[in-house]
N, C-alpha and C positions, 0 to 999 in steps of 0.2 A: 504494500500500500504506500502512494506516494501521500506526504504531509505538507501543506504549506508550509514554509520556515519565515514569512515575513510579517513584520510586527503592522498591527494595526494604522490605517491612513486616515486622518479624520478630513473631511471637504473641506472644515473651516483655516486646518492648517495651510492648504495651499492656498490660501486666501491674501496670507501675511507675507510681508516683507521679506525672510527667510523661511522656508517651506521647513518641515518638518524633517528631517534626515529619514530617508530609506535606503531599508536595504536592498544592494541591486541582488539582480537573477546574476548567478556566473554568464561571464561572457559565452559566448556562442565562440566556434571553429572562425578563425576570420577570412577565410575564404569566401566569396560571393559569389553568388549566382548570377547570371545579368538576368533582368526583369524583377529582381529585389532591388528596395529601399537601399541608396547607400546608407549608414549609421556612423556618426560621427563620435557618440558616444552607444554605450549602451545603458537603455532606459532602464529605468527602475519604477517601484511599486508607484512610488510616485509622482513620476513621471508621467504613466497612463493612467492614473485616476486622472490627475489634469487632463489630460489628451480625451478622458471622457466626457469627462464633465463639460468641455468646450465642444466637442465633436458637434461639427454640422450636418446633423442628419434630417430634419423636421421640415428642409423645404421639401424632401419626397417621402418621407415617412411619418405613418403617425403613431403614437403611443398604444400599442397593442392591448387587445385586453387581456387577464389573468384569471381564467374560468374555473372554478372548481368541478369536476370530471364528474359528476353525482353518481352516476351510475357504477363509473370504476371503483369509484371512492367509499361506494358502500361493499361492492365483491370481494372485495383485497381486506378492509375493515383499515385504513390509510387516506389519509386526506392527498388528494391526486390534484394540483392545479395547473390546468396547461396554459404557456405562455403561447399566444394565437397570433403567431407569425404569418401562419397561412393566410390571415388577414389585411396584410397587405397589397398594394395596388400591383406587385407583381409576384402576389402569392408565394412570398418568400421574405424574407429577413437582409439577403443581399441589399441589397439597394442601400442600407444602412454606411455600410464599409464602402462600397464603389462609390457612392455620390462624397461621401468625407474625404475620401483623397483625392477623387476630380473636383472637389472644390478647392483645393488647395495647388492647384496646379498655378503657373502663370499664363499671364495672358498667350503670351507664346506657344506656351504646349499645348494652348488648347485651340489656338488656331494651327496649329499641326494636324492635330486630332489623336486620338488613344487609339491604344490594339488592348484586348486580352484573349487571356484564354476562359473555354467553361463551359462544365456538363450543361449550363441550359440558365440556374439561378441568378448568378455572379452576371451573366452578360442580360441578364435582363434590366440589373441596376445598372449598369454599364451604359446601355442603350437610352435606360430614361434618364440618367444623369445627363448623356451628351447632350440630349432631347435641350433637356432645361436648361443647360448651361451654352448651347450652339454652336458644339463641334459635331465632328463625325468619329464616328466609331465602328475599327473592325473588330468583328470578333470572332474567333477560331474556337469553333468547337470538335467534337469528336462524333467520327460517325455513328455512335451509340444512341447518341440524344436525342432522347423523343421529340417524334414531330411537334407536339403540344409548344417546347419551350422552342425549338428553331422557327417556329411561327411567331410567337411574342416575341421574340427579337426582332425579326425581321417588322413585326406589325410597330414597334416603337420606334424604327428609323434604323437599326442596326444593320451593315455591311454581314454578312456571316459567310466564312470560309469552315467549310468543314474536311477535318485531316483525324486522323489515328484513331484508334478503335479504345482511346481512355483518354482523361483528362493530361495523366505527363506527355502521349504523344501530339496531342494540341499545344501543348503548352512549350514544348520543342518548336514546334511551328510557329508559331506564335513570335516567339524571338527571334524568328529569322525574319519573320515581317518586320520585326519590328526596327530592325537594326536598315533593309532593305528602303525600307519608307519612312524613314525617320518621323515614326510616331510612337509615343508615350506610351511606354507599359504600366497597364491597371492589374496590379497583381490580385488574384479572390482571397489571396488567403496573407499572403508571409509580407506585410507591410504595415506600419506601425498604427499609419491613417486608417487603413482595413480595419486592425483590430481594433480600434478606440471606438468605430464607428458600429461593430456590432456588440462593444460592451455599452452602448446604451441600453441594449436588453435587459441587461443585469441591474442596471439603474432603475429602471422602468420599474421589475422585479422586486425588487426592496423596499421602490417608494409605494407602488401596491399593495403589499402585504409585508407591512411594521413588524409584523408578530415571530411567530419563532417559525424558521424553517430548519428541517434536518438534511436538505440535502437536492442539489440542484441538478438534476441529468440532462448533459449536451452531447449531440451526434457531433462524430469526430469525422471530417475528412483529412482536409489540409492543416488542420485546426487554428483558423483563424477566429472560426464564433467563440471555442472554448477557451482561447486564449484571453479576449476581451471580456468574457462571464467571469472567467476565473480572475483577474487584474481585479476588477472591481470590489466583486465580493471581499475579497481574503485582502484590500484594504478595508473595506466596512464592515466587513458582516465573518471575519476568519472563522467563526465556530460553524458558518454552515460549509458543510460537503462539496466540493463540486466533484460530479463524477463522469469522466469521458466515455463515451458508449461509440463503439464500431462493431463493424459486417463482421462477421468471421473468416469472411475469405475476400475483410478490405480491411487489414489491421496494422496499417501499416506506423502508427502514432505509438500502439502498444508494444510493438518488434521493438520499434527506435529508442521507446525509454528504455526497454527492458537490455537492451544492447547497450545505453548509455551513448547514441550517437544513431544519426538519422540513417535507416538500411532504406531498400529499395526492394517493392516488391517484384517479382518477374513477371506475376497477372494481378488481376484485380475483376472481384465478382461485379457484376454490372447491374443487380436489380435494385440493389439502390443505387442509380446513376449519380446519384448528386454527392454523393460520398468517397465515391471510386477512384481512389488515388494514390500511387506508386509509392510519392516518397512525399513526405510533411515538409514545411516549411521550415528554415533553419531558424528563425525568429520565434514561429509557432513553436516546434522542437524546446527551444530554449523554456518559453513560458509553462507550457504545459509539463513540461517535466518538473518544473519547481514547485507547480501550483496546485497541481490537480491532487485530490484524495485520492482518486481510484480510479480502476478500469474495468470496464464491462464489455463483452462481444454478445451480440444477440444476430440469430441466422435468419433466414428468410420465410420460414413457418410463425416464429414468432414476432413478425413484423407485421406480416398478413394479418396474423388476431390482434396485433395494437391497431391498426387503420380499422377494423371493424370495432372495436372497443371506441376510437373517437367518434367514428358514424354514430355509434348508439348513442353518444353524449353529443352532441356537438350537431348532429347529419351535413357535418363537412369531410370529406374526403381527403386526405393527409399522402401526400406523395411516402414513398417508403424511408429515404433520407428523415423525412420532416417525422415519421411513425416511431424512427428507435429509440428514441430517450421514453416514450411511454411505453415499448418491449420491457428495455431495460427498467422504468421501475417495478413494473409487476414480476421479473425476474429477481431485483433485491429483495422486494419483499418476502417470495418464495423463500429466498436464498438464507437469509439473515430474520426469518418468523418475525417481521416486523409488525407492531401494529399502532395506533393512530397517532402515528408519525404525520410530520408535513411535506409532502413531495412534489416538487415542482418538475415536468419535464417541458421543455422548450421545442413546441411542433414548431419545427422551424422553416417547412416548405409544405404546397399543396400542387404542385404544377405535374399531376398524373397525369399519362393518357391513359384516354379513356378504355381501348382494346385490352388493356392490363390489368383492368376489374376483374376479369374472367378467373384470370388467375391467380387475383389476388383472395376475390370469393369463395375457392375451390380450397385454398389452402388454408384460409383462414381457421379452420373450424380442428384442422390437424393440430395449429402453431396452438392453440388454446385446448388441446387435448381435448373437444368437444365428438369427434370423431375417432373410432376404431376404425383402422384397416387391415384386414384379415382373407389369410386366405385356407379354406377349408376344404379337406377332402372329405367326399362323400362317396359311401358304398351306391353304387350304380344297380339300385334293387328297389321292386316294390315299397314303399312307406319310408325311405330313408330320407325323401324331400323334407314330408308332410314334419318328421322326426325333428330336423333341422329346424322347419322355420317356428315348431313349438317352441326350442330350446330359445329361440331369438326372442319370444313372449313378442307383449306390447312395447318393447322398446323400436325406435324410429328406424328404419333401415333409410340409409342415406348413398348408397350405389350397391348394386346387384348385377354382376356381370357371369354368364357362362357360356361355355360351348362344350358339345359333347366330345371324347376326345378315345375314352376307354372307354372299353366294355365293363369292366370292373369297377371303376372308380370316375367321381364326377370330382375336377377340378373348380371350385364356385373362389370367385371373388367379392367379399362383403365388406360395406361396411357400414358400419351403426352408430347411433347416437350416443354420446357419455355424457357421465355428467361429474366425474373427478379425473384428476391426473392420477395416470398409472392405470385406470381402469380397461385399457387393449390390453393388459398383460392375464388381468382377472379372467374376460371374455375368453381367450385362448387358452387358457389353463382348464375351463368349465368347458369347451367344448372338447379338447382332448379325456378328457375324463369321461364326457359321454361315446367315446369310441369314436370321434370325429376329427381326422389329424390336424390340427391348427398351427399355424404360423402365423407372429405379431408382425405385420408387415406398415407400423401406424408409422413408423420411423426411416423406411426406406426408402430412400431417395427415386431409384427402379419403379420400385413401383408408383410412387406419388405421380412421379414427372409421366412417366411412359405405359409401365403394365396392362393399367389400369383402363386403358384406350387401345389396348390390342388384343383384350378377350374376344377369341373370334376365330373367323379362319376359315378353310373349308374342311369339311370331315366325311371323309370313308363311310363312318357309321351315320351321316346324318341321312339314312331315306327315306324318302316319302315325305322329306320336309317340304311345311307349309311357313311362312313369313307374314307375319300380321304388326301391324304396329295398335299399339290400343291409347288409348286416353280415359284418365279416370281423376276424378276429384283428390287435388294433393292434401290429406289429413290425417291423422298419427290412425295405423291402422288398415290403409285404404289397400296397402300394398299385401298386406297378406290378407286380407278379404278376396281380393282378385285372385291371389295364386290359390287362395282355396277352392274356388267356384269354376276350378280349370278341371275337366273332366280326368279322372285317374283312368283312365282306359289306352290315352292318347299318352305319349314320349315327351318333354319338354327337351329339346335338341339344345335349343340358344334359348338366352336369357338376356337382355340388357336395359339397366333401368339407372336411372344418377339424378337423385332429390336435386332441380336447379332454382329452387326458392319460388317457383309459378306458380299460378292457381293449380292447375295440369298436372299430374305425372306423367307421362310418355315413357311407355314399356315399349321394347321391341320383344317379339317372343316369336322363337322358331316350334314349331308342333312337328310331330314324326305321324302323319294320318295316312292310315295306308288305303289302296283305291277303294276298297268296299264300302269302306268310313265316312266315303266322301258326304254322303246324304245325309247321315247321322250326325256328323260334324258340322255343317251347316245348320241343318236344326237347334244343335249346342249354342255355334254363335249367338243365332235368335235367343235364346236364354240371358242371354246377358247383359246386365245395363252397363253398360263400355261402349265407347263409338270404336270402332276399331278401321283400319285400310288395310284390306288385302294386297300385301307386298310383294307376292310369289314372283310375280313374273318381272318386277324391277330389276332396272338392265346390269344396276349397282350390286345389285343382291348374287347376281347371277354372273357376277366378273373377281367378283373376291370372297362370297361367303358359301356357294354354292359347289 
């Protein structure tokens, strides 16, 4: 655990004629990067409280609000308040940092115009800065960045060049434009103006909520926000926590303290784009490693269930960057049995696209262990179905995939509704017990991502399949109603069913009716109140499943 080591900064001291003596961070490696800050000295605690407390951010930002999460805030049994970044004009917190050091440019730089680099946030402040201030500005992004934020740039006036498949191989580009067109590098992260300008969050933060906080969680990319939260705080307010939260496969902030010196990572995970970054800032590096109490990694399951935890609070949408500081507290909580503690996490972006809900919907419900995923073998014998989906009772089946494959055994994929952590381990344990092979597959990557959408196939054994798709009213219940009222005389071939939150369920189900049946099977349909489409002769059905 890292500890702050620097004494208290009070605002009125910097007020006075002789500012209060601080103490500095150790200097930084003095090698420089081009597109960093030259530093003539290196600042101290007190130096960026000043730097905040003047920071000119308020001609493009306004003072966000500090919500308490009601909803989170009663599940956990923790007082949850989110700083709502997202509520900015460019649904992010940048704008903070980019507009304070393009206002301190001269008149000259800015009749040049600026370059930066940036997953999508950073150059949307970029863009409305130049906007308001009346230069031009290019900016280089990475071909990763969703169309959402390369359109807000472009829609705010911004030049956009897009190069490398992450934010360091933009940001390599970047400097070569910039050296090429002698225009002004806006660094996102590793500059002093950057940080000063998103520690007014932390101001904001404080003068909000007077009272006791235990502990303030910021997503870490390049770390320039936590650098600015953490500077302020731990002048004001030392007893509360700040804690850095990264990807687990973008950690490149926690390699570097724990190395004692800034590493490089060789990839970087991409689904939270806004965070995805090789190697930290050498300024950032410095700050964060003095300042920060801790570090946290949260993965892409439980990111998914923080963005649906702020939906249910908030019904705003939280890009996955702006979602991990709320992963991460309901992870400390877990972690360290805390309870009505005060917790602040800082949604510090909203700029999703939209095609990413799909998946962010799908997973959400695994990252908050509300779902089991399971796969079960089944003896391939009169009553073994009916056997199974007893065992299942009235809990919720939330996907149901098969295809027939042996004669002896049916391979089923399920999965069901929980309602504790650890409960896929339970489920699996009680269906091996009832003579039904089970595997906890709630954790595996295979299956989540892929498996799960390739149950299927064509089969040797499938003949005299029929293909029907059916529709039945989505309600806890409806799905094993249906599989009861399917005649036991007829084969269940394929199966394929996935709760998508609709009024609807939508089964696909293969039958095995052989020709005598045909008449008798038709009269069954009639029996049934399901709308169903006769799928047999579909040209799709008949090119990959038949």
């Amino acid at each position: 655990m890292i500890r702050a080591r620097w004494p208290k900064v009070s605002a009125a001291s910097l007020l006075t004629e002789t500012p209060m003596p601080a103490r500095h961070v150790p200097a930084a490696r003095p090698a420089r990067q081009r597109g960093t800050v030259a530093r003539s000295k290196t600042l101290g605690l007190g130096d960026y409280l000043q730097k905040i407390l003047t920071a000119r951010v308020y001609d493009v930002a306004v003072e966000t609000p500090l919500e308490l999460a009601k909803s989170l805030s009663l599940r956990i049994a923790n007082r949850v308040f989110l700083k709502r970044e997202d509520s900015q004009q460019v649904f992010s917190f940048k704008l903070r940092g980019a507009y304070n050091k393009m206002v301190h440019l001269t008149p000259e730089q800015l009749r040049r115009g600026v370059i930066c680099a940036s997953a999508g946030n950073h150059a949307q402040g970029v863009a409305l800065g130049a906007g308001r201030l009346g230069c031009k500005a290019l900016i280089v992004m990475p071909t990763t960045t969703p169309r959402l934020k390369i359109d807000a740039v472009r829609a705010l006036g911004g030049e956009v060049v897009l190069q490398g498949e992450s934010y360091s191989d933009a940001y390599a580009h970047a400097l070569q434009l910039e050296k090429q067109l002698g225009l002004t590098f806006v660094h996102p992260f590793d500059d002093p103006d950057v940080i000063a300008g998103q520690g007014t969050i932390a101001m904001e933060i404080l003068r909000q909520h007077p009272g006791p906080i235990d502990a303030v969680f910021v997503a870490i990319g390049g770390g320039g926000l936590i650098s600015g939260v953490a500077a302020y705080i731990k002048a004001v307010r030392p007893e509360i926590k700040v804690i850095g939260v990264q990807m687990t496969d973008s950690d490149a902030m926690i390699r570097s303290v724990k190395a004692g010196k800034r590493v490089i990572l060789g990839d970087v995970g991409l689904f939270s784009d806004g965070t995805a970054v090789k190697q930290v800032g050498i300024e950032t590096f410095r700050l964060t490693r003095e300042l920060v109490d801790d570090f946290m990694t949260v993965d892409t399951d439980a990111v998914c269930a923080a963005i649906k935890d702020v939906f249910q609070d908030t019904r705003s949408i939280l890009e996955p960057a702006g979602a991990m500081a709320v992963a991460a507290v309901k992870q400390y909580v877990a972690k360290h049995h805390a309870k009505g503690q005060t917790l602040v996490a800082i949604a510090c972006g909203a700029n999703m696209n939209f095609d990413r809900l799909r998946f962010v919907a799908e997973r959400a419900d695994v990252g908050e262990e509300r779902e089991a995923l399971l796969a079960v073998t089944i003896p391939e014998e009169r009553g073994s179905f009916k056997k199974f989906c007893e065992l299942i009772g009235p809990r919720a089946v939330t996907e149901f995939n098969y295809r027939i494959s042996d004669e002896r055994r049916a391979h089923v994929f399920v999965g069901l509704s929980t309602t504790q952590r650890g409960e896929s381990t339970t489920l699996a344990d009680m269906f091996n017990r009832q003579g039904f092979q089970a595997i906890d597959l709630t954790k595996d990557e295979l299956a989540k991502l892929h498996l799960r959408h390739m149950v299927g196939g064509r089969s040797e054994l499938a003949a005299d399949e029929r293909l029907y798709r059916f529709l039945f009213p989505e309600r806890p219940g409806a799905l094993m109603k249906f599989l009861a009222s399917l005649h036991p005389g007829w084969n269940i071939s394929l199966f394929h069913y996935r709760n998508q939150g609709a009024d609807y369920g939508r089964i696909l189900v293969g039958i095995q009716v052989p020709r005598q049946d045909k008449k008798a099977f038709r009269e069954f349909l009639g029996t049934l109140n399901y709308s169903y489409v006769d799928e047999t002769d579909n040209a799709a059905y008949r090119l990959f499943l038949r």
